[in-house]
Backbone as numpy.savetxt, mean C-alpha at the origin, in Angstrom:
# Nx Ny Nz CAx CAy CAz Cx Cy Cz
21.50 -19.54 8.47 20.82 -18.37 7.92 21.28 -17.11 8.64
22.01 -16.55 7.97 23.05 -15.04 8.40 21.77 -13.91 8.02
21.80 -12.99 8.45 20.72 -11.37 8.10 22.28 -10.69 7.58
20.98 -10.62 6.44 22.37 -9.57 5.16 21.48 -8.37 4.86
22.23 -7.38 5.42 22.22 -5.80 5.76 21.76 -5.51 4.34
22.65 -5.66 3.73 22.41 -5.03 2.39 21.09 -5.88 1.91
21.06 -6.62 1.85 19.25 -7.58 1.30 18.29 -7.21 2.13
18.40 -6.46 3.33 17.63 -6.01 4.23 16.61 -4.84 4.01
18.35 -4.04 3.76 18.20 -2.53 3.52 17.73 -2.27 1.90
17.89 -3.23 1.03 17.42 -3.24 -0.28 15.85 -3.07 -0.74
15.28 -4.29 0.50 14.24 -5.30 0.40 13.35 -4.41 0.58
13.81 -3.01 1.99 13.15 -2.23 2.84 12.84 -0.87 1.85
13.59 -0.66 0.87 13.48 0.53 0.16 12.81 0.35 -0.83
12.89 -0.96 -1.41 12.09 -1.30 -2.41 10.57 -1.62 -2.00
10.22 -1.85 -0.77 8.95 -1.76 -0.15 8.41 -0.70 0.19
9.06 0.45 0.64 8.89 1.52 0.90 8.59 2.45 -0.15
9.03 2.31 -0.92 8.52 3.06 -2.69 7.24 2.77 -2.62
7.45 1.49 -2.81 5.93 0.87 -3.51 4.80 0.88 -2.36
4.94 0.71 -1.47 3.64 1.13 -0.54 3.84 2.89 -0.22
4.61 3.32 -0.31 4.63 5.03 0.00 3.43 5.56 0.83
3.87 5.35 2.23 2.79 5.41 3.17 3.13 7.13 2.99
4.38 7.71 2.90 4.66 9.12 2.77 3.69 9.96 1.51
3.56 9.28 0.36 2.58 9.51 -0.68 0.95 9.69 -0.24
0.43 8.51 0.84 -0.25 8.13 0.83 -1.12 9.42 2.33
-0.60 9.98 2.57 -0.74 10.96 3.88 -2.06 11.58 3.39
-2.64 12.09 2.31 -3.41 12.76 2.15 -4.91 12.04 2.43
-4.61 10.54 1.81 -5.25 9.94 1.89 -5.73 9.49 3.30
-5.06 9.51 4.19 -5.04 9.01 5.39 -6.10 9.92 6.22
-5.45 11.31 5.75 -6.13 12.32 6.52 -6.87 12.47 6.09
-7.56 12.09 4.45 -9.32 12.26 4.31 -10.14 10.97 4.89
-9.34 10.00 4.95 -10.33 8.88 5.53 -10.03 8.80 7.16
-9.02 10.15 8.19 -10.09 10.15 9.49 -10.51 10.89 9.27
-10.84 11.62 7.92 -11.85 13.11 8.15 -13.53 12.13 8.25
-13.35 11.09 7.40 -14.18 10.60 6.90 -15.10 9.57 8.39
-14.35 9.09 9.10 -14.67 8.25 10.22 -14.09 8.15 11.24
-13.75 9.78 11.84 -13.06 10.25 12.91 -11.94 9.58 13.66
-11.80 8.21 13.52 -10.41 7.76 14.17 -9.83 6.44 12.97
-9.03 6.97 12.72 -8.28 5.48 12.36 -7.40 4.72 13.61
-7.41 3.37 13.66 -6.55 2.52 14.59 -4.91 2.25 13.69
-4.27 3.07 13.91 -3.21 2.90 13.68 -2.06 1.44 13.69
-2.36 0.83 14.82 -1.99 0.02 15.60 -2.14 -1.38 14.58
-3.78 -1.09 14.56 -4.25 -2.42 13.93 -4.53 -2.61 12.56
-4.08 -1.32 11.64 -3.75 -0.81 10.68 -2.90 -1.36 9.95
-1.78 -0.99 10.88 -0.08 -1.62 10.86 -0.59 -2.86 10.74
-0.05 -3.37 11.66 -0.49 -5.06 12.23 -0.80 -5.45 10.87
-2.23 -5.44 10.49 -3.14 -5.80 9.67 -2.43 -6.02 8.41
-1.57 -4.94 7.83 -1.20 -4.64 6.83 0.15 -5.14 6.80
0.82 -5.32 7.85 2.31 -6.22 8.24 1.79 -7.74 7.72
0.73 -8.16 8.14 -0.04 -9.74 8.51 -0.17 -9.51 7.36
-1.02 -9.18 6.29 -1.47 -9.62 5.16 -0.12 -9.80 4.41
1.03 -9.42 4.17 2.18 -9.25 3.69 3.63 -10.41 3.91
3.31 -10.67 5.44 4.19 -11.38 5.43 3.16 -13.06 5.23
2.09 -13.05 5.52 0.86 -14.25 5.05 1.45 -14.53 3.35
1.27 -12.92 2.72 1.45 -13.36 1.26 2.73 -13.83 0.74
3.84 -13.43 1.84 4.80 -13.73 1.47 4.82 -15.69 1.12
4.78 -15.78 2.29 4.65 -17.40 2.41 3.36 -18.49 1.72
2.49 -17.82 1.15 1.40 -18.26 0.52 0.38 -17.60 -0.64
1.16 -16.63 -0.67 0.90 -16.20 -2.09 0.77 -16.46 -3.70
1.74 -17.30 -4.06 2.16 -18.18 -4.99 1.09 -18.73 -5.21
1.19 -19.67 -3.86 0.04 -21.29 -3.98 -1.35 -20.78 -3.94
-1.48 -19.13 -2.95 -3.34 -19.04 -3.17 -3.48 -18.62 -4.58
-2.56 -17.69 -5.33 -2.93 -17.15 -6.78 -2.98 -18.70 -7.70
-1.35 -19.64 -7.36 -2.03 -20.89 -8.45 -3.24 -22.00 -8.09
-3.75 -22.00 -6.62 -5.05 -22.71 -6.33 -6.20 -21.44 -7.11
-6.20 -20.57 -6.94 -7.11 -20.59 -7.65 -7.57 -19.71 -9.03
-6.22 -19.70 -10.05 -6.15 -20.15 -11.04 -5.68 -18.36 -11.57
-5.39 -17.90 -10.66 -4.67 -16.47 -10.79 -3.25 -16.43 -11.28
-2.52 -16.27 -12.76 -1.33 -15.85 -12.21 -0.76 -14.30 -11.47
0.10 -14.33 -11.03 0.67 -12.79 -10.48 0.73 -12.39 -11.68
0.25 -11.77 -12.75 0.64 -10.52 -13.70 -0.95 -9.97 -13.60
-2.07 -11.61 -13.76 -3.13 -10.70 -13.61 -3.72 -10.08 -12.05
-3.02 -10.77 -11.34 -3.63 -10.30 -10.19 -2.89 -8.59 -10.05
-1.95 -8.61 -10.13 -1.42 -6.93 -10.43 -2.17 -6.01 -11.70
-2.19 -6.67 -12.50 -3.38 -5.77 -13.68 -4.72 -5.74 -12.75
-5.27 -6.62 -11.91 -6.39 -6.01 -11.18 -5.97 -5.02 -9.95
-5.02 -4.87 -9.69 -4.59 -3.69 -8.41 -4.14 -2.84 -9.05
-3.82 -2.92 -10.65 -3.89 -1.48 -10.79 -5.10 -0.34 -10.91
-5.79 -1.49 -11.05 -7.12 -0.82 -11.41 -7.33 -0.14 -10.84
-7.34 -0.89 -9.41 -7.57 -0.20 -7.93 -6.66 0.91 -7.67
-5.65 0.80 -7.62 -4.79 1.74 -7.56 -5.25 3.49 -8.41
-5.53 3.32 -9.68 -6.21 4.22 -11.24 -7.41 4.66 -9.93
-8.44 3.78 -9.45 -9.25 4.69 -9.17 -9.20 5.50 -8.00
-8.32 5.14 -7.26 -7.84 5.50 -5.82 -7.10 6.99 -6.39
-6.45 7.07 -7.28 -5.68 8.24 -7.72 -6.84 9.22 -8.65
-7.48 8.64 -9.06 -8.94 9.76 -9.90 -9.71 10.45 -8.65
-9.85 9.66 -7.55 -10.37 10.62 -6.42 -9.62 11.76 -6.03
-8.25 11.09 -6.05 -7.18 12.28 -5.27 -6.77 13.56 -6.36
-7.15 12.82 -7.75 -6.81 14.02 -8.39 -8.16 15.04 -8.91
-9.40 14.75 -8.77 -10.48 15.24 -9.68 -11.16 15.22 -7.69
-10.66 15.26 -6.99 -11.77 15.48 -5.32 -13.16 14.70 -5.80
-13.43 13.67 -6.19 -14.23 12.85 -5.96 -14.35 11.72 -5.14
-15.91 10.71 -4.89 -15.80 10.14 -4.21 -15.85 9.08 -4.97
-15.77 7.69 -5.42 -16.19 6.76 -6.23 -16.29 5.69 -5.66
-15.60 5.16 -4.37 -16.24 3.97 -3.13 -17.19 4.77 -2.67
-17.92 4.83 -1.47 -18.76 5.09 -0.61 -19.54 3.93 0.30
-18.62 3.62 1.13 -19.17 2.69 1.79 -20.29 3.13 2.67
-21.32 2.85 3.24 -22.88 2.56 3.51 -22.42 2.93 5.08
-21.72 2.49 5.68 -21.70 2.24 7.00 -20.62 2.61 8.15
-20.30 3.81 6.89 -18.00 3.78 7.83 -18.32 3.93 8.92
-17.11 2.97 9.30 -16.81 3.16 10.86 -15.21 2.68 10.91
-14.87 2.73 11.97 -13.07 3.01 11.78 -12.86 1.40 11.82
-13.21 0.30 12.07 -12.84 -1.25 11.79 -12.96 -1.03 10.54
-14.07 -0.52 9.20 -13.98 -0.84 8.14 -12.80 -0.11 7.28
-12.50 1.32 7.96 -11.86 1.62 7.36 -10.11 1.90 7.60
-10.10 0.92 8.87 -8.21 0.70 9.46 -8.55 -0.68 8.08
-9.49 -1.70 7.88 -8.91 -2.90 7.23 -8.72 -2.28 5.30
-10.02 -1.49 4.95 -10.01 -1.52 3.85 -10.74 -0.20 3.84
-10.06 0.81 3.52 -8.39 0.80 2.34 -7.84 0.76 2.79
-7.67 1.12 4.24 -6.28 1.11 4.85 -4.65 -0.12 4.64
-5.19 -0.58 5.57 -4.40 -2.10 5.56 -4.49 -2.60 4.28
-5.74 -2.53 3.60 -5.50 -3.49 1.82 -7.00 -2.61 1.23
-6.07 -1.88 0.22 -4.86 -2.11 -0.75 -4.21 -0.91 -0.19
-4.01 0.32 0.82 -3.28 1.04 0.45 -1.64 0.45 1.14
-1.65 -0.09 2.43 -0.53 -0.57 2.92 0.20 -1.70 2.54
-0.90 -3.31 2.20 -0.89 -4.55 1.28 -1.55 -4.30 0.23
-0.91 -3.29 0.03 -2.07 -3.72 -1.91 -1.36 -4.87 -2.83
-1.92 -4.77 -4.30 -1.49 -5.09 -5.43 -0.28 -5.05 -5.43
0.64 -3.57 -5.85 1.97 -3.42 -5.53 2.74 -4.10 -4.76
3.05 -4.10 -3.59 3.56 -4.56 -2.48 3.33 -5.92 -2.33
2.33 -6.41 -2.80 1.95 -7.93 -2.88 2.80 -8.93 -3.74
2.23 -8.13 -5.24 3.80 -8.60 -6.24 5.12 -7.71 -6.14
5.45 -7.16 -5.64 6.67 -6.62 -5.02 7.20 -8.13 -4.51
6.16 -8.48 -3.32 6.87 -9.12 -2.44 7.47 -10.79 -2.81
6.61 -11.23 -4.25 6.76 -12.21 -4.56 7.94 -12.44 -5.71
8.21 -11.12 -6.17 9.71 -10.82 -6.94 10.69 -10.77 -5.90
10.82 -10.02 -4.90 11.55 -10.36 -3.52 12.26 -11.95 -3.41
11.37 -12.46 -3.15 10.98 -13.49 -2.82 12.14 -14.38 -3.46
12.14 -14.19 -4.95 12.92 -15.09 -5.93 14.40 -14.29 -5.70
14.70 -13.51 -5.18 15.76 -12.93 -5.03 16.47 -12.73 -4.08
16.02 -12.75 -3.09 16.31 -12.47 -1.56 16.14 -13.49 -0.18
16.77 -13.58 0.63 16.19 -14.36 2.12 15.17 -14.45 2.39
14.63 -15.44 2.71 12.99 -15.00 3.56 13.04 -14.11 4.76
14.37 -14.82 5.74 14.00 -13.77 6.68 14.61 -12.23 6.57
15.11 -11.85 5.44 15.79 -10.57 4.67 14.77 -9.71 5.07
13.32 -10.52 4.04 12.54 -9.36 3.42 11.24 -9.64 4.58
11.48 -10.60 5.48 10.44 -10.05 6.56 10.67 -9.23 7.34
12.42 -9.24 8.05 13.26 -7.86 8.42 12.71 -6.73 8.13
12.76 -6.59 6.70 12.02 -5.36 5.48 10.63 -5.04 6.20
10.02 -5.86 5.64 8.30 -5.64 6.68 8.69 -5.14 7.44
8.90 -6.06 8.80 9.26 -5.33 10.12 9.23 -3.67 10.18
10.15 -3.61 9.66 11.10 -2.13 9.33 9.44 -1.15 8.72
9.36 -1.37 7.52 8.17 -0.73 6.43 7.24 -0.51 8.10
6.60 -1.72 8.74 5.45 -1.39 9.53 5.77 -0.75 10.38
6.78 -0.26 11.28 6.95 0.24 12.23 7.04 2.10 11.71
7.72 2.11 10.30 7.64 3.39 10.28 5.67 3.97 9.06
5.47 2.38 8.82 3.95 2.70 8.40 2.99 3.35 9.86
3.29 2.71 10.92 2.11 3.06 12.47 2.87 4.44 12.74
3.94 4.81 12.52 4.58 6.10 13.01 3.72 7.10 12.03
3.73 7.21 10.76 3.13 7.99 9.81 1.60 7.89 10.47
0.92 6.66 10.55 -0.47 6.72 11.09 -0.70 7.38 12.07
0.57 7.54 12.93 -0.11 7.81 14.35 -0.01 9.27 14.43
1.07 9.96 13.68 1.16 11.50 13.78 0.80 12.51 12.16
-0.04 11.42 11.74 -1.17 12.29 10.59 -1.52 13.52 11.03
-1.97 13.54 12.32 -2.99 14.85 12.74 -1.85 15.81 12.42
-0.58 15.66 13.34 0.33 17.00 13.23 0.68 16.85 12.17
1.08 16.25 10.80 1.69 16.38 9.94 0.62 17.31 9.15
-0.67 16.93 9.13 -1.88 17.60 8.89 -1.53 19.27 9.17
-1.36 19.46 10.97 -1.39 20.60 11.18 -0.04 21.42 10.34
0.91 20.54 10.07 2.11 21.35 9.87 2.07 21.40 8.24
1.57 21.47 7.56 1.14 20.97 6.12 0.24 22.15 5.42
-0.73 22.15 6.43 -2.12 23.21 6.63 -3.17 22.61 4.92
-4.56 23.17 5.36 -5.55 22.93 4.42 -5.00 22.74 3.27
-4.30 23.58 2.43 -3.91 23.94 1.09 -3.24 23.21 0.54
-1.41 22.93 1.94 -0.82 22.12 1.44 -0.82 20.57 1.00
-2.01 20.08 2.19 -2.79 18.97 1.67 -3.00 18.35 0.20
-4.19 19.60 -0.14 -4.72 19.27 -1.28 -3.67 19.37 -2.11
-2.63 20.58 -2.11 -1.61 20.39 -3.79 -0.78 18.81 -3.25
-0.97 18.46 -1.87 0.07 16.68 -2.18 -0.70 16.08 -2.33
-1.84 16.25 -2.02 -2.98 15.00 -2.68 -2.91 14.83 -3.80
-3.12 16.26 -4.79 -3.07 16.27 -6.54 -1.96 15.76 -6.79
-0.95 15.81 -6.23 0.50 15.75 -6.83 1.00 14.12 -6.84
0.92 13.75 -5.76 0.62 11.91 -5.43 -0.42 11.18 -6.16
-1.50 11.95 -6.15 -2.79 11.22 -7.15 -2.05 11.21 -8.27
-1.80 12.25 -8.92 -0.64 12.20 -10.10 0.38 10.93 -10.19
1.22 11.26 -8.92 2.01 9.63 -9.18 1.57 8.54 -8.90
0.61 8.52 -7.92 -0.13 7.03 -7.69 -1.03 6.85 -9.48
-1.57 7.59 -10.09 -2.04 7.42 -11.63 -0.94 6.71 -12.23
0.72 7.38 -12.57 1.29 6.86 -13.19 1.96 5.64 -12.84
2.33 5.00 -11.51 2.62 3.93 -11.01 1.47 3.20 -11.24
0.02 3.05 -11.63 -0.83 2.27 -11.95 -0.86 1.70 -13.17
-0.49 3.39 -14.56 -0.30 2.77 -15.27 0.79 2.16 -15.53
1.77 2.50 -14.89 3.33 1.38 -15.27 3.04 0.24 -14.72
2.08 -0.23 -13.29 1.67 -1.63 -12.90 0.79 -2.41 -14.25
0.08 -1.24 -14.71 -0.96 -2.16 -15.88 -0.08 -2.75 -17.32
0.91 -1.95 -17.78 1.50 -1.45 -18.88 2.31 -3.15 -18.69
2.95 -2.97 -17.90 4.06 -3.89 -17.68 3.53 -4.90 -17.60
2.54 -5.60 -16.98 1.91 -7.21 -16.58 0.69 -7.65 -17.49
0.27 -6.38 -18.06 -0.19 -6.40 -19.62 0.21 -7.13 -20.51
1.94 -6.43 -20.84 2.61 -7.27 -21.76 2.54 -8.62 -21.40
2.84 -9.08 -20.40 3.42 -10.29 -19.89 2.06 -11.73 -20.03
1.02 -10.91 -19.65 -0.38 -11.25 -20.11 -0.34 -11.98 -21.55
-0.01 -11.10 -22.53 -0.16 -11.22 -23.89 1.02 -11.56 -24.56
């Protein structure tokens, strides 16, 4: 088993789209507005672990229990649709009871915004195409520059300022909307 650069570097860009921790910045910085520290660290981690877990057992948990991958992606888009109606209309539509930064480094953080839906079946099309240890390389790679984005939110924040925030929030809510509906559109068909 040789590491092929190019299946590496493929595996890594095609993960990197689809989780777009760079998209996802606005979001980041309203949920430590929301529960003053996110754990970066265990964020990563968390969201590395659920990914390379699904890599290797993904298949068998969706066919034990009676999921195929088209619907389990028609349900993350969902998630995805409402995650982008907040960012685009400044509403709230979760509200968890109790935030505190464990609830919110695992969820949303780590799953679904880092392991979501996307990235989940991302990883299981991978999968049929690529090395195993290619596209854990890939991970690797994705998490190290996912904890880098986590860890220097604040300055990207400062260098961004109030305003610029909100027009990338709208503007990402925008594309995180239409990447939901191309997740629904597509595994829809496949559904039916």
């Amino acid at each position: 088993m040789t590491v092929d650069f190019i299946q590496v570097f493929t595996a890594f860009m095609v993960l990197f789209a689809v989780i777009d921790i760079v998209g996802n910045i606005p979001i980041i910085i309203d949920l430590r507005k929301k529960v003053g520290h996110i754990q970066s660290e265990k964020a990563s981690v968390i969201g590395g672990g659920i990914m390379i877990l699904f890599l290797f057992l993904g298949q068998s948990l969706l066919s034990l229990i009676g999921i195929d991958v088209n619907s389990f992606a028609v349900a993350g888009s969902f998630i995805l649709f409402f995650i982008a109606l907040e960012m685009i209309l400044g509403i709230t539509l979760y509200k968890e009871e109790d935030e505190n930064t464990i609830t919110a480094t695992v969820f949303p953080l780590a799953f679904p915004l880092i392991a979501g839906p996307g990235s989940l079946t991302t990883l299981l099309s991978l999968r049929a195409e690529f090395d195993l240890q290619n596209i854990i390389i890939a991970i690797f790679l994705n998490v190290i520059f996912i904890y880098v984005v986590l860890k220097t939110s604040t300055k990207i924040e400062r260098f961004i300022g109030p305003n610029g925030i909100k027009i990338i929030r709208k503007v990402f809510g925008v594309i995180l909307l239409a990447i939901a509906v191309k997740l629904f559109a597509h595994n829809i068909k496949a559904l039916f």
